[in-house]
C-alpha positions as CSV (number, residue, x, y, z in Angstrom):
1,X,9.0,-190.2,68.4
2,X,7.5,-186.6,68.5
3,X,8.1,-184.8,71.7
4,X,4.9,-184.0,73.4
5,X,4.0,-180.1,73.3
6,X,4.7,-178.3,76.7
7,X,1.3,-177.1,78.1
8,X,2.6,-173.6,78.9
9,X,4.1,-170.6,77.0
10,X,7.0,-168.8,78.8
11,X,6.2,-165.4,80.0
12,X,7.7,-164.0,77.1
13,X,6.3,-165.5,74.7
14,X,2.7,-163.7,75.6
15,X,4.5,-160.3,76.6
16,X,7.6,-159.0,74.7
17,X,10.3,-157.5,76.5
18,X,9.5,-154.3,78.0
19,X,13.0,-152.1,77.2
20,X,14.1,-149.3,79.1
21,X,16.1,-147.2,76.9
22,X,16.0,-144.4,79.9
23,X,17.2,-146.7,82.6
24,X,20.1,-148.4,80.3
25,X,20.9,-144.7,79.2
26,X,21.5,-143.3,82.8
27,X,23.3,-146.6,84.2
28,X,25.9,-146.3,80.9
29,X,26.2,-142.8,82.2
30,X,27.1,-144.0,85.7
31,X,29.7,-146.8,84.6
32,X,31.0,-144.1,82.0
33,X,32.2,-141.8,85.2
34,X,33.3,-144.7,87.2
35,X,35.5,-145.7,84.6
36,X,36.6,-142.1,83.6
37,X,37.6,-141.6,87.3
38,X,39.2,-144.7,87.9
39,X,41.3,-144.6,84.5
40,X,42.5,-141.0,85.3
41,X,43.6,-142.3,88.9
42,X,45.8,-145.2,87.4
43,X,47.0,-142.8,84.9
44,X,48.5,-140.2,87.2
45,X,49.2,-142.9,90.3
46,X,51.0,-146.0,90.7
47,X,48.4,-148.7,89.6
48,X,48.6,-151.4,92.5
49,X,48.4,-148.4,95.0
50,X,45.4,-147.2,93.5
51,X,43.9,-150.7,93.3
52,X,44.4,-151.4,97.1
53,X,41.8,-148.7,97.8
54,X,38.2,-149.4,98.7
55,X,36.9,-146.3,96.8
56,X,38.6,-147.8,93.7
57,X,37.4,-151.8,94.6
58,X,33.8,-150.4,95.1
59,X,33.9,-148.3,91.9
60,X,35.2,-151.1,89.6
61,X,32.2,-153.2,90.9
62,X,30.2,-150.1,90.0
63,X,31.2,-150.2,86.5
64,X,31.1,-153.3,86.1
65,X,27.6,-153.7,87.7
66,X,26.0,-150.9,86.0
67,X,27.3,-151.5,82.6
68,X,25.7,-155.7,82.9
69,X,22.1,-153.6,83.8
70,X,22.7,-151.1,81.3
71,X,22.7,-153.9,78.6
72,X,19.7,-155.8,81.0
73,X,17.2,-152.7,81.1
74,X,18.4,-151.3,77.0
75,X,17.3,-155.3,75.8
76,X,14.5,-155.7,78.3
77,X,16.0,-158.8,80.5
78,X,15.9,-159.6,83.8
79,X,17.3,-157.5,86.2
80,X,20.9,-158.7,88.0
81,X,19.7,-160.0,91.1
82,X,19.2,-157.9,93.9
83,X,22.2,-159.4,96.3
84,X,24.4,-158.3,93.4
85,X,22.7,-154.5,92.9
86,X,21.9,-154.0,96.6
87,X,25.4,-154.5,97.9
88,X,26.7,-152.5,94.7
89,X,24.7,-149.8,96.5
90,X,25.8,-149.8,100.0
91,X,29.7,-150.5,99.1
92,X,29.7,-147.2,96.3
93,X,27.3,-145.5,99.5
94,X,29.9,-146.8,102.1
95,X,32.4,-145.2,99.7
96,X,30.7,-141.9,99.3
97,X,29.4,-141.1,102.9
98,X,33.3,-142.0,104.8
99,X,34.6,-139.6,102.2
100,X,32.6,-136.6,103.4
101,X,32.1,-137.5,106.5
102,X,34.8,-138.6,107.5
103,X,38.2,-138.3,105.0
104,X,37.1,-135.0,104.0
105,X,36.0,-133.5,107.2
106,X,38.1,-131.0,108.7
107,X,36.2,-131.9,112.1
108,X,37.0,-135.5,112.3
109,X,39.9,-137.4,114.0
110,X,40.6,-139.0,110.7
111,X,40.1,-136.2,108.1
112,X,43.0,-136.2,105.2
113,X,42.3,-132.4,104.2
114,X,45.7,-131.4,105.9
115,X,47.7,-134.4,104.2
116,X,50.1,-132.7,101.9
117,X,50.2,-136.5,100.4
118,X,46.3,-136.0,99.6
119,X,46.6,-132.5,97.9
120,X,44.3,-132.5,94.9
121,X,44.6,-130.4,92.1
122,X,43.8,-130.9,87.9
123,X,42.8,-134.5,87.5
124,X,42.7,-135.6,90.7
125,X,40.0,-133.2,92.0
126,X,38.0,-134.8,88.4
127,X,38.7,-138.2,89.7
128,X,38.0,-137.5,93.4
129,X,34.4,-135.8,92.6
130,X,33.6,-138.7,90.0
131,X,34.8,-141.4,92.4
132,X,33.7,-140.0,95.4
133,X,30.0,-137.9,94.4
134,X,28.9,-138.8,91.4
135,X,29.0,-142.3,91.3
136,X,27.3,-142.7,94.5
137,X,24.6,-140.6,93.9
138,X,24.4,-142.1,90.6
139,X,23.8,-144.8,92.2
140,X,21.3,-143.9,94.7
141,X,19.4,-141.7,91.8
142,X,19.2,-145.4,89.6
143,X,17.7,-147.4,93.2
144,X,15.4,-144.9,94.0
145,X,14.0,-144.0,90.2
146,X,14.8,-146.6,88.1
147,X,14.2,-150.0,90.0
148,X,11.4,-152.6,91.9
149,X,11.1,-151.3,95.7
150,X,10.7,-154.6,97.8
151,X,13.6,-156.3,96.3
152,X,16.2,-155.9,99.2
153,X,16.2,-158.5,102.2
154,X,17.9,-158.4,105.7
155,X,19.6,-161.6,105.0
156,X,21.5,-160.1,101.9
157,X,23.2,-157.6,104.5
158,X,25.3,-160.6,106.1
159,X,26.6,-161.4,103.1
160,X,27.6,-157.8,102.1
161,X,29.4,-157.6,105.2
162,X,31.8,-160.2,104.0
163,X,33.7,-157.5,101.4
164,X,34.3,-154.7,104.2
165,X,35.8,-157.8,106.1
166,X,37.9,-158.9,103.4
167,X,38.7,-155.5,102.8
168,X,39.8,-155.3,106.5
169,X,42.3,-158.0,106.4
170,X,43.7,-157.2,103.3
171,X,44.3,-153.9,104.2
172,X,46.1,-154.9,107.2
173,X,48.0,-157.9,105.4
174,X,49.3,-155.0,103.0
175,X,50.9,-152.7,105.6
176,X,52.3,-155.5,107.6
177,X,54.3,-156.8,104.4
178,X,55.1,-153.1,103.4
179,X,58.4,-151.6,104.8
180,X,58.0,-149.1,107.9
181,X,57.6,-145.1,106.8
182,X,56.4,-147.0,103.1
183,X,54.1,-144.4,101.4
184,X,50.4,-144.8,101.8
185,X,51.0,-147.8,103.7
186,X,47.9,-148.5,105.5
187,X,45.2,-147.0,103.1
188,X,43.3,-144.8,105.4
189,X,43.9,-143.6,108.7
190,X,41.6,-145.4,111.1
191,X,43.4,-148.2,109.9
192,X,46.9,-146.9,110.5
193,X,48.2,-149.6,112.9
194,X,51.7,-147.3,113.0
195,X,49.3,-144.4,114.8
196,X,47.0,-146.8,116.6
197,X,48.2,-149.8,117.4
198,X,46.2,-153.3,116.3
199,X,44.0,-152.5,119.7
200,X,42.6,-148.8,118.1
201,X,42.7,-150.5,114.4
202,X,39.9,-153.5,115.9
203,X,37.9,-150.8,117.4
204,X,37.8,-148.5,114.5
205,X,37.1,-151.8,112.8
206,X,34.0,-152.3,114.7
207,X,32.5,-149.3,115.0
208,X,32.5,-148.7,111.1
209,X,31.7,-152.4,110.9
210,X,28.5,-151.6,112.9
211,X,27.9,-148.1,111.0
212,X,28.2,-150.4,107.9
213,X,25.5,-153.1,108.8
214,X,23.4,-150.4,110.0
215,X,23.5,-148.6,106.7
216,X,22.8,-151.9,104.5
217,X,19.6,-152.4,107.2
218,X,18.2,-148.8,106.1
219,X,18.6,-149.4,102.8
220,X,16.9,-152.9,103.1
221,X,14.2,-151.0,105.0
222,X,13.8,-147.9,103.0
223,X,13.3,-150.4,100.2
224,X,10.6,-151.4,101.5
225,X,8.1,-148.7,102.0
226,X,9.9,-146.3,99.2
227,X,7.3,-145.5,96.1
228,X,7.2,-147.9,93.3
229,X,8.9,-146.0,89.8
230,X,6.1,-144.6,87.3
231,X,5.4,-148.1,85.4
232,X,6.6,-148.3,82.1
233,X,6.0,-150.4,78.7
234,X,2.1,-151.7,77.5
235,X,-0.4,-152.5,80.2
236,X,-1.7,-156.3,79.7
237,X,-4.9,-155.5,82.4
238,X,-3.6,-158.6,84.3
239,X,0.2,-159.8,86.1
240,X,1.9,-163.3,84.2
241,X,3.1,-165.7,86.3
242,X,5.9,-167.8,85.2
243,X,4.7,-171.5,85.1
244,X,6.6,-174.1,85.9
245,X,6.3,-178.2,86.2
């Protein structure tokens, strides 16, 4: 029995994939330097104590994220979905804006600039700056220039908010099972339980908690009325739908 001939044509089938040589080109770029940066850190640092850092976490996901669209935007696929990308964004932004706001400024109650421990020099300050400022704004170049606007939603930030958590509670569970004076044994110093107490951790907990999920709002908001890229591949004169039964 012949099967009977579906009444539609995929989308692709009247429009060929639209690539984006430009886009995969710059998002390589971006995974390139998150990788370069977090290879030189294992290299000259112990490799689980450079893994239990948030800045390393967030720019793993980076490469790993960036490299998947890379190959997406270079064959002219669908994009990753937006959950994925958008939180991609506000974990390598979290990662970018507590650095210079707060690790590496002399003016805040947490700053690490006098930590002896911290000095940077050779390929650490490479690794810092890619870590640290180029992949963030690499990644805030690629939302604004190279992506759909309209994409984000407020429900997505909920579920973003689940990897600072984690992040939380595995920092904490680290120190606790790490021997007293240990090196580096609470990751950064609002959550230093030794110079806080549990009490100060919480409420620096909840205050960057709150700075967090205000952040992933602005960017689900600025999404929304930011410009639309320059359109790119032929003009069809009319928008496909995908059909379905």
């Amino acid at each position: 029995m012949i099967a009977p001939t579906p009444w539609y044509a995929p989308t692709e089938a009247v429009v060929p994939p639209v690539r984006r040589p430009v886009a995969g080109v710059f998002r390589a770029l971006v995974a390139l330097a998150a990788i370069t940066g977090i290879a030189i850190d294992l290299y000259v640092g112990s490799p689980l104590r450079v893994l239990s850092y948030f800045t390393i976490q967030s720019n793993v996901l980076v490469a790993v994220v960036f490299a998947l669209s890379a190959r997406q935007a270079w064959q002219g696929r669908r994009p990753l979905p937006p959950v994925v990308t958008g939180g991609t964004l506000l974990f390598i932004s979290i990662t970018g804006l507590v650095y210079h706001l707060v690790l590496a400024n002399d003016a805040s109650s947490f700053s690490m600039t006098g930590d002896a421990a911290t000095a940077l020099s050779g390929w650490r300050t490479l690794s810092n700056d890619l870590l640290h400022t180029v992949t963030p704004i690499g990644a805030v170049l690629n939302w604004l220039l190279l992506t759909a606007p309209g994409t984000l939603q407020l429900r997505h930030a909920a579920r973003w908010m689940l990897y600072p958590l984690a992040y939380l509670v595995f920092a904490l569970l680290r120190g606790a099972l790490m021997a007293p004076g240990s090196t580096a044994r609470y990751t950064y110093p609002f959550l230093d339980v030794d110079a806080h107490g549990y009490p100060g951790v919480l409420a620096n907990a909840v205050f960057f908690g709150l700075a967090f999920y205000a952040l992933a709002a602005l960017l689900v908001g600025l999404d929304r009325i930011r410009p639309a890229p320059p359109p790119r591949g032929p003009k069809t004169g009319f928008r496909l739908r995908a059909l379905v039964r």
